[in-house]
C-alpha positions as CSV (number, residue, x, y, z in Angstrom):
1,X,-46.7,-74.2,48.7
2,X,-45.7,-74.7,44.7
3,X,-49.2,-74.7,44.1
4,X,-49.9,-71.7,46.1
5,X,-46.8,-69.7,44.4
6,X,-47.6,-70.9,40.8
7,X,-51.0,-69.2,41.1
8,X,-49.8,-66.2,42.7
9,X,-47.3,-65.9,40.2
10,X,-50.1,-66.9,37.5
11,X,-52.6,-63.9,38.4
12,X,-49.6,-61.4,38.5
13,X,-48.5,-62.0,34.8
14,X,-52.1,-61.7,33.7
15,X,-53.1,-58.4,36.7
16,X,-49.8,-56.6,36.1
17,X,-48.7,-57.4,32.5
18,X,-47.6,-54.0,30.8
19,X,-49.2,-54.8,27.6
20,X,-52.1,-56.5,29.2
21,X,-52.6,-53.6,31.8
22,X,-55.5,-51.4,31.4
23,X,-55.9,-47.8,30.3
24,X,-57.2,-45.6,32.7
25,X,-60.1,-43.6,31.8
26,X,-59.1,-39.6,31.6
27,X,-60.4,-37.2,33.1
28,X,-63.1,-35.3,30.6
29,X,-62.5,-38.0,27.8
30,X,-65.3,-40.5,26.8
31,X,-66.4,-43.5,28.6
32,X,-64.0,-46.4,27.6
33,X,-66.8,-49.4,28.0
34,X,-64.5,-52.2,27.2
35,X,-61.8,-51.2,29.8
36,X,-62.0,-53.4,33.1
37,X,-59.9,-51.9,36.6
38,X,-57.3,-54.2,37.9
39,X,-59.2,-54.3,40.9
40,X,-62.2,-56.2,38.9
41,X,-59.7,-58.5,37.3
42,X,-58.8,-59.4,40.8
43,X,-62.4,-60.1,41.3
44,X,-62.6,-62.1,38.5
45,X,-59.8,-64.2,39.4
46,X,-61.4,-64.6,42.7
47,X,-64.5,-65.2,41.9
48,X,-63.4,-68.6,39.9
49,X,-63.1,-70.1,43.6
50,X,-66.4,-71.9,45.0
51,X,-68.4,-69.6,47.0
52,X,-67.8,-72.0,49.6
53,X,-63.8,-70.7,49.2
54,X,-65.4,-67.1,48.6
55,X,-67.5,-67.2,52.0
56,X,-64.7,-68.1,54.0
57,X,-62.8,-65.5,53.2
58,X,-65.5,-63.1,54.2
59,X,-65.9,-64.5,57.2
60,X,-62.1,-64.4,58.0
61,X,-61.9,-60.0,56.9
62,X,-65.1,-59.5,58.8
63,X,-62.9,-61.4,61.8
64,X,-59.5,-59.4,60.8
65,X,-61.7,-56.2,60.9
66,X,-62.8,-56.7,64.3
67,X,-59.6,-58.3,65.9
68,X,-57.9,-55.2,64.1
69,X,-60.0,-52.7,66.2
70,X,-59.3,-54.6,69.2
71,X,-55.7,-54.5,69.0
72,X,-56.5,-50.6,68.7
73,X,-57.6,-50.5,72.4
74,X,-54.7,-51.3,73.5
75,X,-52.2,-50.3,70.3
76,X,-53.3,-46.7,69.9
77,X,-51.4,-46.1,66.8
78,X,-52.6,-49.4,65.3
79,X,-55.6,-48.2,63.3
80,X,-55.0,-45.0,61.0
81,X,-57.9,-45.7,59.5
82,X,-61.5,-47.3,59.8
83,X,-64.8,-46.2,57.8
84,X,-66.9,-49.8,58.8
85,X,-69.8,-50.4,60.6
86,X,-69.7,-48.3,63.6
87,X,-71.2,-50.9,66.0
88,X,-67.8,-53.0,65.4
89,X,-65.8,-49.9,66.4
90,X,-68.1,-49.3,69.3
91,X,-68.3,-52.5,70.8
92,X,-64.4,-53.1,70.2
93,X,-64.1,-49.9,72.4
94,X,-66.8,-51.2,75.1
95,X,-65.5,-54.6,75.7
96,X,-61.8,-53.5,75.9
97,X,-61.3,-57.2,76.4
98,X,-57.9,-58.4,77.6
99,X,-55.1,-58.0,75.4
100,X,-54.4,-61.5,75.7
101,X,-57.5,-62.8,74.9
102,X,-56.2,-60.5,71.8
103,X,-53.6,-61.8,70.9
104,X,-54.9,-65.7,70.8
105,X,-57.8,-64.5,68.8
106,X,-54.8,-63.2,65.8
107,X,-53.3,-66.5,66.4
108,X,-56.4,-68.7,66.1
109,X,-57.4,-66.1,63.0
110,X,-53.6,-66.9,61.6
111,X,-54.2,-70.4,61.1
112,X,-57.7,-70.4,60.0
113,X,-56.9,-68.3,56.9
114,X,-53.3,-70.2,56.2
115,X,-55.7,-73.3,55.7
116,X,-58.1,-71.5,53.8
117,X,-55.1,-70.1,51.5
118,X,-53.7,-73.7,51.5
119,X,-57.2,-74.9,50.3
120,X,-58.0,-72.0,47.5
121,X,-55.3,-70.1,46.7
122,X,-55.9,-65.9,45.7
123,X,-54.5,-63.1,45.5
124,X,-56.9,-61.5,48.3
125,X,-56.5,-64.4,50.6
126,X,-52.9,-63.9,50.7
127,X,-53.0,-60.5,51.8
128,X,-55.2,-61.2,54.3
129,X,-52.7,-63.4,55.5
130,X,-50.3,-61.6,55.4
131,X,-52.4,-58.6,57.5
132,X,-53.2,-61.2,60.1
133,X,-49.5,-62.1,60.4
134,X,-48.6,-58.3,60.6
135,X,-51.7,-57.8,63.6
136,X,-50.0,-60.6,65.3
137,X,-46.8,-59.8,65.8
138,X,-47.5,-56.0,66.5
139,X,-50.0,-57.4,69.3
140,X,-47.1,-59.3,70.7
141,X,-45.0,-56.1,70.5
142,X,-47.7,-54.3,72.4
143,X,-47.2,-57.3,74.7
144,X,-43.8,-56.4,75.0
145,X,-41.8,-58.7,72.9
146,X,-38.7,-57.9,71.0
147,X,-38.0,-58.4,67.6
148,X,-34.8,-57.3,65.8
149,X,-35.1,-54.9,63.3
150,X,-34.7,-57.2,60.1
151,X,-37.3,-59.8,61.7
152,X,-40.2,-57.0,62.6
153,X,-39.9,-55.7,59.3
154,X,-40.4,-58.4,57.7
155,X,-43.5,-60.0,59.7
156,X,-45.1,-56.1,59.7
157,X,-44.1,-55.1,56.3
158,X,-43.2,-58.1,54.5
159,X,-40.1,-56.3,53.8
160,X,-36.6,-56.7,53.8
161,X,-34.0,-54.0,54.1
162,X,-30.7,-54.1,52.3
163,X,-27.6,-53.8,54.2
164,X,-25.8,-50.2,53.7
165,X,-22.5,-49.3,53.1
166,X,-21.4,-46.1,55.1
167,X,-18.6,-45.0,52.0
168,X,-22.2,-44.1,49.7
169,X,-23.2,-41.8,52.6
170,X,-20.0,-40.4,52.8
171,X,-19.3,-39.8,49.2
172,X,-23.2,-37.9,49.0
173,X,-21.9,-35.9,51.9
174,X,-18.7,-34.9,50.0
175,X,-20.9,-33.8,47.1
176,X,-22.8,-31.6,49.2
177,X,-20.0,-29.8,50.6
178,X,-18.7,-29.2,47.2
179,X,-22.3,-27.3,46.5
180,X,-22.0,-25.4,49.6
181,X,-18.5,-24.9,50.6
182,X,-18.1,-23.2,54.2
183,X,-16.1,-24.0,57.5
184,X,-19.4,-24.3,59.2
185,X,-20.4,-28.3,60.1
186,X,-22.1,-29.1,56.7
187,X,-25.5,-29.9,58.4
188,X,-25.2,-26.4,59.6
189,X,-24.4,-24.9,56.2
190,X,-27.2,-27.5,54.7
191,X,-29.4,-25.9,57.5
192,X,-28.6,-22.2,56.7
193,X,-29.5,-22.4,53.2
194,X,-32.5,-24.2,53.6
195,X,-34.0,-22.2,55.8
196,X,-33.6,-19.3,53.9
197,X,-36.1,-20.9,52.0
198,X,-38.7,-21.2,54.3
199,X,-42.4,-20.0,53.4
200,X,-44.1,-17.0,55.6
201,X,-46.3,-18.1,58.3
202,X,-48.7,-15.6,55.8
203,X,-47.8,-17.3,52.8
204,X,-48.2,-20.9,53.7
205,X,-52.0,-21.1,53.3
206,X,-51.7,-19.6,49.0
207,X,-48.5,-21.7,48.4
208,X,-49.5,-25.0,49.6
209,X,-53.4,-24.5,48.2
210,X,-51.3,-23.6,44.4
211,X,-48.7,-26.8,45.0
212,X,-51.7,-29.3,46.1
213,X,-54.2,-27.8,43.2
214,X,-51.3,-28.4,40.5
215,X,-50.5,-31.8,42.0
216,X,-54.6,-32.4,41.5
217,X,-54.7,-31.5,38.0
218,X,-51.9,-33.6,37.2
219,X,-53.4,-36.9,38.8
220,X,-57.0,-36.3,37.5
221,X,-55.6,-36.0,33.8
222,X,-54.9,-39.4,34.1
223,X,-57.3,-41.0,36.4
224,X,-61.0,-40.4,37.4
225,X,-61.8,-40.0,40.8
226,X,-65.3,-40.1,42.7
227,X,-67.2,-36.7,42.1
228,X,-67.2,-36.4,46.1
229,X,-63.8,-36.6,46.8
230,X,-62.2,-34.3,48.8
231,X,-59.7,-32.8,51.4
232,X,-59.0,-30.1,54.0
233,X,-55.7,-28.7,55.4
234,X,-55.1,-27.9,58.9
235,X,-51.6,-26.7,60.2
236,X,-50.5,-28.3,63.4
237,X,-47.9,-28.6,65.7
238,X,-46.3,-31.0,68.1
239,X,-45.7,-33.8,66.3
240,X,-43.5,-36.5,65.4
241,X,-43.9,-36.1,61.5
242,X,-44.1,-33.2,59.0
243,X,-47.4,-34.4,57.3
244,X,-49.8,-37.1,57.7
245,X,-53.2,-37.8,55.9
246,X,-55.8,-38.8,58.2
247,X,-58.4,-40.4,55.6
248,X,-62.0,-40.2,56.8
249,X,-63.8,-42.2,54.5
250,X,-67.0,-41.6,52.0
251,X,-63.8,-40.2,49.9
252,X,-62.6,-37.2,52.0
253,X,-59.2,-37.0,53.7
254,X,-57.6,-34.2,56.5
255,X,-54.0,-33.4,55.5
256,X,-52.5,-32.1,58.5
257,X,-48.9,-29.8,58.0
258,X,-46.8,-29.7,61.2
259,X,-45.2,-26.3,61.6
260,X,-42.8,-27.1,64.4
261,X,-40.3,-25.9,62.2
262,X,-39.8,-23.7,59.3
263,X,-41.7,-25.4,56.2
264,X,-39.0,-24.9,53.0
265,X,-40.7,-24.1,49.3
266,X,-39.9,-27.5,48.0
267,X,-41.9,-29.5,51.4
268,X,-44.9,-27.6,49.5
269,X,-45.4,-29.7,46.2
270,X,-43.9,-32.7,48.4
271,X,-46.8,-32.9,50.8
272,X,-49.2,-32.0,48.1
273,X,-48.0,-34.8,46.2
274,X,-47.4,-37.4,49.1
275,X,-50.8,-36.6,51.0
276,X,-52.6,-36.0,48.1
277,X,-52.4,-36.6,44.6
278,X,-51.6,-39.0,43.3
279,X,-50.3,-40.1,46.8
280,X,-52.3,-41.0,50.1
281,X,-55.7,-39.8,49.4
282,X,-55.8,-41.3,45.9
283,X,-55.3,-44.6,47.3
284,X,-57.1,-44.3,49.5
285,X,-60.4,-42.9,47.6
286,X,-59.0,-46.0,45.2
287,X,-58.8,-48.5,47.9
288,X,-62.3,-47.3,49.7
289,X,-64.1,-47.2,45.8
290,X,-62.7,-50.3,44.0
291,X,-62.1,-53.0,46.9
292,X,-64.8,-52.1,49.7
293,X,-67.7,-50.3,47.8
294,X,-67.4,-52.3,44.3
295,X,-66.2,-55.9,45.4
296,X,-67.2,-55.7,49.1
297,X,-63.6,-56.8,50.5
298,X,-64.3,-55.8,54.2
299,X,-61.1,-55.7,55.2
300,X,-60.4,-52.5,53.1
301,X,-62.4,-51.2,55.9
302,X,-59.8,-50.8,58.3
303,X,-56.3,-49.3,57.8
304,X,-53.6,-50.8,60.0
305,X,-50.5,-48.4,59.8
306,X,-48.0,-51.1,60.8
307,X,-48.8,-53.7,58.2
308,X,-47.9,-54.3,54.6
309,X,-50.7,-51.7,53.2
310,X,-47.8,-49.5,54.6
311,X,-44.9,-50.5,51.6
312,X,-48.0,-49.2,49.0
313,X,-49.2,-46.6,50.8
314,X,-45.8,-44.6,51.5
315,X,-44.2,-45.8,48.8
316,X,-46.5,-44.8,46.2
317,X,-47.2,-40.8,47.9
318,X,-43.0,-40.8,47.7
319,X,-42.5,-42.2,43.9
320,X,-45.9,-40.0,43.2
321,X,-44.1,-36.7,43.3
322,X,-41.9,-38.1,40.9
323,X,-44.6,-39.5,38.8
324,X,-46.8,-36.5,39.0
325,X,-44.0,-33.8,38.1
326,X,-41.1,-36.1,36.3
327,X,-37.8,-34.6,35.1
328,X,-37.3,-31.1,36.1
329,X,-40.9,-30.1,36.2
330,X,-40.8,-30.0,39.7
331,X,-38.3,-27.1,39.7
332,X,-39.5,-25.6,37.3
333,X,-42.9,-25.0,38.6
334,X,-41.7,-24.5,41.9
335,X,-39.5,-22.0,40.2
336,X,-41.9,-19.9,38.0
337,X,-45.1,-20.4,40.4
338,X,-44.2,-20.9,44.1
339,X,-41.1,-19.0,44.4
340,X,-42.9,-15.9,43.5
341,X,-46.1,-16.7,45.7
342,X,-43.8,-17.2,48.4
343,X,-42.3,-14.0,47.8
344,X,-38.8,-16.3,47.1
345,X,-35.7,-15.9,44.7
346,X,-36.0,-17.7,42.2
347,X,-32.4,-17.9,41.5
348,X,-32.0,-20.2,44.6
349,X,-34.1,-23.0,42.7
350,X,-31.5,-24.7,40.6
351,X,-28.9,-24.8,43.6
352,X,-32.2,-26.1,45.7
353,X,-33.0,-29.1,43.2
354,X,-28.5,-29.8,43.3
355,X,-28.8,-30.3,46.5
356,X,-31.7,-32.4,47.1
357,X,-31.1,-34.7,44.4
358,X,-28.0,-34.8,46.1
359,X,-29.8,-35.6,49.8
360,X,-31.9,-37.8,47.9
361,X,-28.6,-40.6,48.2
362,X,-28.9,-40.5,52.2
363,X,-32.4,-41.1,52.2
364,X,-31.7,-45.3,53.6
365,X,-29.4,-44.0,56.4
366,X,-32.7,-43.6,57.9
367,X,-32.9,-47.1,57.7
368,X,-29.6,-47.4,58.7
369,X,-29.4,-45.3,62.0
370,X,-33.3,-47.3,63.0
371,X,-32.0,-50.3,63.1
372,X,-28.7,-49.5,64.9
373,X,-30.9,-47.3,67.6
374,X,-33.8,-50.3,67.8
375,X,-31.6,-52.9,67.8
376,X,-29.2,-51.3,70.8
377,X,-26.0,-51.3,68.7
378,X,-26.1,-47.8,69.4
379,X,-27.6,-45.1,71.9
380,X,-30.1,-42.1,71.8
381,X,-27.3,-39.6,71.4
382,X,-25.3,-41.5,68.9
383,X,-28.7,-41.9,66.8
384,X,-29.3,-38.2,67.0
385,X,-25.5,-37.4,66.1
386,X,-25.6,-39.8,63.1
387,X,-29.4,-38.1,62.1
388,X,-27.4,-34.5,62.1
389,X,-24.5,-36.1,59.9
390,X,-25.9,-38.5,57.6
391,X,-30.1,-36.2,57.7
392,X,-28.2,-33.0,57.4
393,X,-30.3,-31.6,59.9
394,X,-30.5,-29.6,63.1
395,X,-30.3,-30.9,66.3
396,X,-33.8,-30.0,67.2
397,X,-35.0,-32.1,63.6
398,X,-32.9,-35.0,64.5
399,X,-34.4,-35.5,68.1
400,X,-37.7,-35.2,65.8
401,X,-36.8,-37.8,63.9
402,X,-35.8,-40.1,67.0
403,X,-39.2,-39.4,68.2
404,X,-40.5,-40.8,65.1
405,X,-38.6,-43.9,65.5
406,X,-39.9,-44.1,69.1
407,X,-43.4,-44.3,67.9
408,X,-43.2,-46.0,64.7
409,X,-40.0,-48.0,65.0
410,X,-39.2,-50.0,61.7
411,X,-42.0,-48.0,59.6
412,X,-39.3,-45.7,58.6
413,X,-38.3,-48.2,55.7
414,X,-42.0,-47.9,54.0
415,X,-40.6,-44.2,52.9
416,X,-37.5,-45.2,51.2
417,X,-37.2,-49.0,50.5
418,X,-41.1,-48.5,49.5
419,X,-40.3,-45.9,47.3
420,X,-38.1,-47.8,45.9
421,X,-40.1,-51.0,45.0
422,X,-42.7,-49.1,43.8
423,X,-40.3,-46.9,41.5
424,X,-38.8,-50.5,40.4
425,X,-42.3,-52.1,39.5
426,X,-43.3,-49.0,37.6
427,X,-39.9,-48.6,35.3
428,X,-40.3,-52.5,34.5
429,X,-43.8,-52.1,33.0
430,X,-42.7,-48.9,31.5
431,X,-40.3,-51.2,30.2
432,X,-42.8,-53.8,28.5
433,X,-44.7,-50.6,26.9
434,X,-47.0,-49.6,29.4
435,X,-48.0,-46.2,30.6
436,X,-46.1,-45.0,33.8
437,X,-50.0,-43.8,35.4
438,X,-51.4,-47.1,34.2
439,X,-48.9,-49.3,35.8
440,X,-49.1,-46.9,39.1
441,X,-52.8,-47.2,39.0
442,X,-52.3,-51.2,39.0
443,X,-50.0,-51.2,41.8
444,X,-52.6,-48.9,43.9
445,X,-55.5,-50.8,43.0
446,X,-54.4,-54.8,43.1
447,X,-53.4,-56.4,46.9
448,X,-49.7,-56.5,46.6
449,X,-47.2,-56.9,49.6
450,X,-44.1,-55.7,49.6
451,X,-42.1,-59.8,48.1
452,X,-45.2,-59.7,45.6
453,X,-44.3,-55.9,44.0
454,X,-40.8,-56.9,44.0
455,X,-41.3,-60.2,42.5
456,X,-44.0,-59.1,40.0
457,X,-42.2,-58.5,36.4
């Protein structure tokens, strides 16, 4: 296990070095033929093992590929993404073998790659791992075992959620009512104002294709992307979430917008940001370019939504919006551009920005109310009383919340917690003299789990 750590530790000072990081090439500047990706110098560091060691671990993503599109079958919500071979989809979907015949496959698959780790460390190897271990345990879930909160996220996510203390909640929410002062329940108030800020069923279509082409040209002054990539944007209803990026492969992703509810000005350059650029579909034309096309890492092939992927993947589209639009450059272009499109006030944008920097300090009591709720310390109607206090929401947006747990139980912490160590391992490089896009283009485009970003200096 030392020898294992030392390397993993090894690799990360010489991957994810500030000063040894790599400059992204720029969109419309010349070619920069000395620069190497992250993802290569994992390669390299790879491809020091035997091809003996190198072999095996194809042999084991091919395997994790396959057993993850079984699990599918009987997890629907298991696979968000797959652009493999499509005879490995199809016959996952013919056999529909038994899900305990399943579940001893990601068991028998667990062992073979903790001895192939133990044998030849690498940085891939470990993630595979630590996929494997994720596929397990949700199989057993889909079995119907239990695991407390802490414990799931952990084996899914390779995460671990701090404990919370209910006074920070309480002194944001005594903030907020201080920016809008009423006799109204605050959530109410919080509600009203909001609200008022909703985009036109007419308008929704110009302001989100404005926000999502400014979050574009942001991301692609730093980075180059595939001349093929691409997107579409359907609006949809019925659904658990607000937004979700269904990536399709070959470099194109659907961005779906749920309208259930009223869609406020600032959700605009926040799904832009968080489904697009630099968020899920950057990654994901990253992921699909650098580790499957260039280096031929199979498993890349397949997405698993409850697995450690998830910590990078939400936790980079949150910090993203951030990256992409830092200081009060959000506001301000929300001000000056989408606030008019919308046929807004502009006037309401500084008190909008107050107040969500201010909602921005209740963003782990989602954390907080999931693992009361999963963990039975409390009941449905306490979860969705505590969602209107500590979410500021409606009623009817709270019970959409719950739903969300329902579905995706502990996944609620990749939002938050993942922002967070992703925010983290960007200020330290920043730190150490890197670029804030180069060390973000690092993290996106080198395997690290959730105890790897946080450990990495």
């Amino acid at each position: 296990m030392k020898h294992f750590a030392a390397a993993i530790a090894c690799f990360l000072l010489a991957a994810c070095g500030g000063e040894t990081g790599v400059s992204p090439s720029k969109q419309n500047s010349g070619p920069e033929t000395s620069a190497t990706s992250p993802a290569d110098e994992a390669k390299a560091q790879d491809g020091a093992q035997s091809q003996e060691a190198s072999a095996a671990l194809d042999e084991i993503a091919e395997a994790f590929v396959k057993l993850s599109l079984a699990i599918g079958v009987h997890d629907p919500a298991f696979v968000d993404a797959y652009h493999g071979p499509k005879e490995w989809a199809d016959a996952a979907t013919g056999e529909a073998r038994p899900i305990e015949d399943v579940a001893a496959d990601a068991q028998a698959l667990l062992i073979k790659v903790s001895r192939a780790n133990a044998d030849a460390p690498s940085l891939r190897g470990a993630m595979l791992e630590k996929l494997i271990r994720a596929s397990s345990a949700r199989i057993q879930i889909a079995q119907g075992q239990f695991f407390p909160f802490d414990e799931e996220i952990q084996l899914l996510y390779d995460a671990v959620a701090p404990e919370y203390n209910v006074d920070e909640f309480n002194a944001a929410l005594v903030e907020i009512d201080a920016l809008l002062p009423g006799d109204a329940p605050l959530y109410e108030r919080v509600d009203v104002f909001r609200n008022s800020l909703a985009i036109a069923d007419d308008k929704l279509a110009p302001v989100f294709n404005a926000a999502i082409a400014e979050c574009r040209k942001r991301t692609l002054a730093h980075y180059d992307l595939p001349e093929n990539e691409r997107f579409r944007v359907e609006y949809v209803t019925d659904k658990p979430w607000g937004g979700y990026n269904w990536y399709q492969g070959d470099h194109e992703s659907l961005i779906q917008v749920n309208t259930d509810f009223p869609i406020i000005i600032d959700r605009a350059v926040d799904l832009g940001c968080h489904e697009g650029y630099p968020g899920h579909h950057t990654w994901n034309v990253m992921i699909e370019r650098d580790f499957l096309n260039k280096n031929g890492w199979i498993e890349y092939s397949v997405y698993p939504l409850f697995s450690p992927l998830s910590v990078t993947a939400e936790g980079s589209a949150n910090y993203g919006i951030e990256l992409a639009f830092p200081g009060d450059e959000k506001i301000t272009f929300e001000r000056d551009v989408l606030f008019p499109l919308a046929g807004l006030n502009p006037k309401d944008a500084e008190k909008l920005d107050r107040l969500n920097k201010a909602r921005r300090k209740l963003s782990h009591s989602r954390n907080y109310i999931a693992r009361a709720y999963l963990d039975g310390d409390i009941d449905r109607e306490e979860a969705v009383r505590m969602s209107m206090t500590f979410g500021l929401q409606s009623r009817e947006r709270a019970e959409q919340g719950l739903r969300f747990i329902d579905t995706y139980r502990g996944y609620v912490i990749n939002y938050n917690l993942g922002r967070d160590l992703v925010e983290g391992y960007v200020n330290r490089k920043v730190v150490g003299g890197a670029d804030p896009w180069e060390a973000f283009r690092t993290l996106l485009t080198t395997p690290l789990a959730a105890s790897d970003i946080k450990a990495a200096p």
